[in-house]
N, C-alpha and C positions, 0 to 999 in steps of 0.2 A: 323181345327187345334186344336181346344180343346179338341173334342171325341178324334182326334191320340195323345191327349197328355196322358188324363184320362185313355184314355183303352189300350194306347198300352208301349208309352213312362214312362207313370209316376211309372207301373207294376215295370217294366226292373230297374228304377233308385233307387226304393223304395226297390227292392233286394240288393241296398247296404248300408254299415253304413253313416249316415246322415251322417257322417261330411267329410268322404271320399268322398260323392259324391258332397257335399258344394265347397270341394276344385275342384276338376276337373272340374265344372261349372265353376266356378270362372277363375280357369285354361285358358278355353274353351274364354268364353268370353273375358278373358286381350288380348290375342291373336288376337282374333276377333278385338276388340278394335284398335289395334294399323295399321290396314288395312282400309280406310276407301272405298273403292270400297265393302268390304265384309258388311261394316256399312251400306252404304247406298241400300245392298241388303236385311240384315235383316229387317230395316227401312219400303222398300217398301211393307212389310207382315205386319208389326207389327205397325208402327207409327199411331198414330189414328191423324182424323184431331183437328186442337189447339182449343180447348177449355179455353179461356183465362181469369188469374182473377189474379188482383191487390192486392200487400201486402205487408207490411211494404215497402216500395216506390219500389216494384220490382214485372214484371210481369212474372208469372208462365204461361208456354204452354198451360198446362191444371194442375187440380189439385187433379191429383194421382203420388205421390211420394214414392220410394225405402224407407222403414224405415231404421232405423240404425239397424248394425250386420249384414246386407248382406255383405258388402262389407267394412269390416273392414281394411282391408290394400290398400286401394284405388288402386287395381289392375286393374279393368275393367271398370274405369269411363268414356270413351266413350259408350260402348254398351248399358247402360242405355239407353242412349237417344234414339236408335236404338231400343231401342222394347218400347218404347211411352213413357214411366215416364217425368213427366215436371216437377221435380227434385229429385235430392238424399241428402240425409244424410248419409254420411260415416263416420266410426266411431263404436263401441265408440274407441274414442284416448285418451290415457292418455302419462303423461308427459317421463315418465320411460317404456323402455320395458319391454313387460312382455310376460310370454308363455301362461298366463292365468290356468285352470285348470287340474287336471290330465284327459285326456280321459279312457273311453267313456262321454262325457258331451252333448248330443245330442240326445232326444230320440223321436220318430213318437207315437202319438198315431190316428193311421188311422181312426177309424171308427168315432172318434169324429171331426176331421181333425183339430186334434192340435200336438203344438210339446212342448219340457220341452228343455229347454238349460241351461245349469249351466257354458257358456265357460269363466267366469270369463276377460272381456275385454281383450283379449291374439288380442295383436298387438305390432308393432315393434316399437312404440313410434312415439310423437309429432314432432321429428325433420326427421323421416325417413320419416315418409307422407307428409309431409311440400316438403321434398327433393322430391318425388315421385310425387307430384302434380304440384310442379317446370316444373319437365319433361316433364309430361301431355301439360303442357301448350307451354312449348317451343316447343316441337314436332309437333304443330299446329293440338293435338285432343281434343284441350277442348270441352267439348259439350255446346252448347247454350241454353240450357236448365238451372238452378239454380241449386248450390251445397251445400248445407250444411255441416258441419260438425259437431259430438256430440262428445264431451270431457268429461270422466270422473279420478274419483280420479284414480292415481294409488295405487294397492295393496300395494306397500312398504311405501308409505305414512303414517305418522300418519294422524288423526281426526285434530289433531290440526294444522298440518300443509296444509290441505287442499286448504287453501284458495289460498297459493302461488303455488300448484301444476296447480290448474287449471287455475293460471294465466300465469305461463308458457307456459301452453301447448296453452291459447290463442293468446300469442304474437307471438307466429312462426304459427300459423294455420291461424290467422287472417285475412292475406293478401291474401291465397288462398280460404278463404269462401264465400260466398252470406249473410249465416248465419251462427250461430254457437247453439249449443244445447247445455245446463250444464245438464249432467245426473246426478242426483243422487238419482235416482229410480232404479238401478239395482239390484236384489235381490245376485247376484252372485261376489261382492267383501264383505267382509265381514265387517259388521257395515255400509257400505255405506247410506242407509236408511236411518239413522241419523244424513245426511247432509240436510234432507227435513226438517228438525225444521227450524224454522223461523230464530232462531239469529243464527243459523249456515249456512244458505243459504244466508243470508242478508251478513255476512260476505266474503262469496265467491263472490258473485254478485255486492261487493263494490271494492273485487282487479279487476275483470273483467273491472270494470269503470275506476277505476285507472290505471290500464295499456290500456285500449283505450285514456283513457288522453295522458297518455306519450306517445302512437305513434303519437297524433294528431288527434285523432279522436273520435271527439265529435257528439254529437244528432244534436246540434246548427248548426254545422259546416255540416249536414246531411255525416259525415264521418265514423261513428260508424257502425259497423255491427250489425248488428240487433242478442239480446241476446233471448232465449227462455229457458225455464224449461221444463225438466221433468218428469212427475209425478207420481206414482205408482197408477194403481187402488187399493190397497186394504188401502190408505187412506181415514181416514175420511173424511166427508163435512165439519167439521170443522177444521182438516190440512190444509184441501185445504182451506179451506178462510186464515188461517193466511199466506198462501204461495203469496196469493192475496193480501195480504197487503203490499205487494210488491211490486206490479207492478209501482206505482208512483215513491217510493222512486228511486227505483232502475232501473227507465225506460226500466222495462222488452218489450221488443215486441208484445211475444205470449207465450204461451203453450201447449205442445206438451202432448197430453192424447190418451193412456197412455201405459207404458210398459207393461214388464210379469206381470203374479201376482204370488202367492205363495198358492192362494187356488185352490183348484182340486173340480170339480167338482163330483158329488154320480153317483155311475157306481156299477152292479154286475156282470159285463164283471169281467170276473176272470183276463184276459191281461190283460185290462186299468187298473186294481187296481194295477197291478205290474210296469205297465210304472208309473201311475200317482205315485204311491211310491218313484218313482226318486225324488231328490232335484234338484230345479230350477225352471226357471221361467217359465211358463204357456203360449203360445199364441195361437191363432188359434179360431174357431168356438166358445168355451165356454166362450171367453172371450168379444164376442160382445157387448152383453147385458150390463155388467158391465162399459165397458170402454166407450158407450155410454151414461149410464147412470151419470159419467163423465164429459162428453162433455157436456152433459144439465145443470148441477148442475153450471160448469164453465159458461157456456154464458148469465144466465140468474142472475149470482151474478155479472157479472161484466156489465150487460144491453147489450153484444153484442157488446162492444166496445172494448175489447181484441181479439185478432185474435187466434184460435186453431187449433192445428192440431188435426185431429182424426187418432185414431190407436187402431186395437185391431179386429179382429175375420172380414176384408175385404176381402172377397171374390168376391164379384157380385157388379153390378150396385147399386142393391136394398141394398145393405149393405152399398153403399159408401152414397146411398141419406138419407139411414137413418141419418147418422153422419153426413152429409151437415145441414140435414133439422133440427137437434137436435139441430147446433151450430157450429160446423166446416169449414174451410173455406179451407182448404185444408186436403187430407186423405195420408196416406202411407199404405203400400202392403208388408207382410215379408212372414205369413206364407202363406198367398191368393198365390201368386205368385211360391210358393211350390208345392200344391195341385191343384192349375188349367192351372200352365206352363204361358211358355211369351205369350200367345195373351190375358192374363186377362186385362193390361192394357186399350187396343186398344177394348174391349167390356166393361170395366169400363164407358169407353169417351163416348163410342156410348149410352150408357145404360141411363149416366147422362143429353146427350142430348136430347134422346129424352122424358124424366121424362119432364126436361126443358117444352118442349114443350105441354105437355101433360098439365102441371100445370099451363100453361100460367103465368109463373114469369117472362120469359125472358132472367133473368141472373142470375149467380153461385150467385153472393150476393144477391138480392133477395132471393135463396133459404136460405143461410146460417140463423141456427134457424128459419125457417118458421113455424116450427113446436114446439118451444120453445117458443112461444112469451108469458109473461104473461099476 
């Protein structure tokens, strides 16, 4: 399945503009989606067996997850499940519609097996997907698998008015998530970035509590959905600790490391110097190293007791045990999932377990930071 994906399929799709062929996948799958006899035939290719691992009081199948931006309008939230992910993050959701940026905002650069997006959060808003995830559920395709979803500012927002945007958008999203993700690491709304200061995020992550208050849903009461940040790689290690001075106050969850970045890797490919010329954010291959090195910095300042997601340059097995063994406790898949097609999952699982077994730890937590320890 992956040679015909690499050599034959990925040729064919890669002839068209990324964001046209985004949608018709997309397309492709909600469709799929809403048949479950066609689910449970992609499933029986794709599904890898559960590999299972406990977090914030909720258990993931296994722990390679959809990152956020695939599936921004929560159109094909069944199918996931059907080619292995043991959860998604959809998203990002802001409170206001928006169309997001002018296209072309989508560019490949092949040979490094990265892509630049600049789509500026372009979704149909916090009450459409609220309504849309309604559906999902009353239609009887919710998948059994975990769902996240990532909220960021909306573009029309002020700075100052931030904090009540993304309280908004958590009071109607709230009730359909597992978890929720506060982005404000996207390089592509503009000034967003400068929600990662400390008394600007402390600020947004206090209405977050406040309106879990007002629904009734407390830590104590274990009725609160579980909040995560996050984070840009091309923060400091000292950003990131004062983001960390957080987590008490603010009964942060986790941390989700890390989005695009905004630095380009040195290339005298004459193309890549014209793609990498694009503005926007960076993911894919160049960005492993980095966003790993990330994940270490995070689990051994917080001793291993914050939970992280790992994100950034997943490709393989060996990619996802790196970021296990670094400190992450679960991984997500955006541009891996591009460049290696739907069976990366279901060789992810197979990959992780048998590392497992190979390293005699036993279990995903055992592995988590085995290789971070100081």
């Amino acid at each position: 399945m992956s040679w015909f994906y690499r050599n034959l399929a990925r040729p064919a799709l890669f002839s068209l503009d990324s964001e046209e062929i985004h949608h018709r996948m997309l397309n492709a799958l909600g469709w799929l989606g809403r048949h479950e006899v066609l689910c449970e035939a992609l499933a029986s290719f794709y599904h890898p067996t559960d590999l299972p691992i406990e977090l914030f009081g909720l258990t993931f199948p296994n722990p390679v997850g959809l990152a956020a931006g695939m599936d921004k309008h929560a159109v094909a939230v069944p199918a996931w499940e059907a080619l292995g992910f043991g959860f998604i993050e959809l998203g990002g959701v802001t409170w206001h519609p928006q169309p997001g940026n002018p296209a072309p905002r989508m560019f490949r650069a092949v040979s490094d097996a990265a892509l630049i997006n600049r789509m500026g959060f372009n979704n149909p808003g916090a009450e459409v997907i609220a309504a849309r995830l309604a559906e999902w559920r009353a239609s009887g395709r919710w998948p059994k698998h975990l769902v996240g979803i990532n909220i960021g500012k909306s573009k029309i927002s002020p700075l100052v008015s931030a904090a009540e945007d993304y309280a908004n958008s958590c009071r109607v999203l709230s009730p359909h998530a597992d978890f929720l993700v506060v982005n404000v690491s996207s390089p592509n709304t503009p000034n967003l970035r400068q929600l990662q200061d400390k008394a600007a995020l402390d600020e947004i992550l206090a209405a977050l509590q406040e309106q879990q208050r007002r629904a009734g849903e407390t830590p104590a009461l274990h009725g609160a959905k579980p909040i995560l940040v996050k984070v840009a790689p091309d923060l400091s290690f000292e950003a990131l600790d004062e983001i960390l001075e957080l987590v008490g106050p603010r009964q942060l969850a986790g941390i989700v490391a890390t989005n695009t970045t905004l630095r380009r890797p040195d290339t005298g490919d004459p193309e890549l110097k014209r793609i990498y010329g694009e503005s926007g954010g960076l993911s894919g291959r160049p960005l492993r190293a980095r966003s790993t090195e990330i994940v270490r910095h995070l689990f051994r300042q917080t001793k291993g007791l914050l939970p992280i997601i790992g994100v950034g340059g997943i490709f393989s097995a060996e990619d996802a045990w790196e970021k296990i063994t670094a400190g992450a406790s679960l991984v997500q898949l955006y541009t891996g999932l591009v460049y290696e097609g739907p069976g990366v999952v279901k060789q992810i699982v197979s990959g992780l377990r048998q590392r497992l077994e190979e390293s005699g730890l036993g279990s995903l937590k055992k592995a988590v930071g085995a290789l971070s320890q100081s």
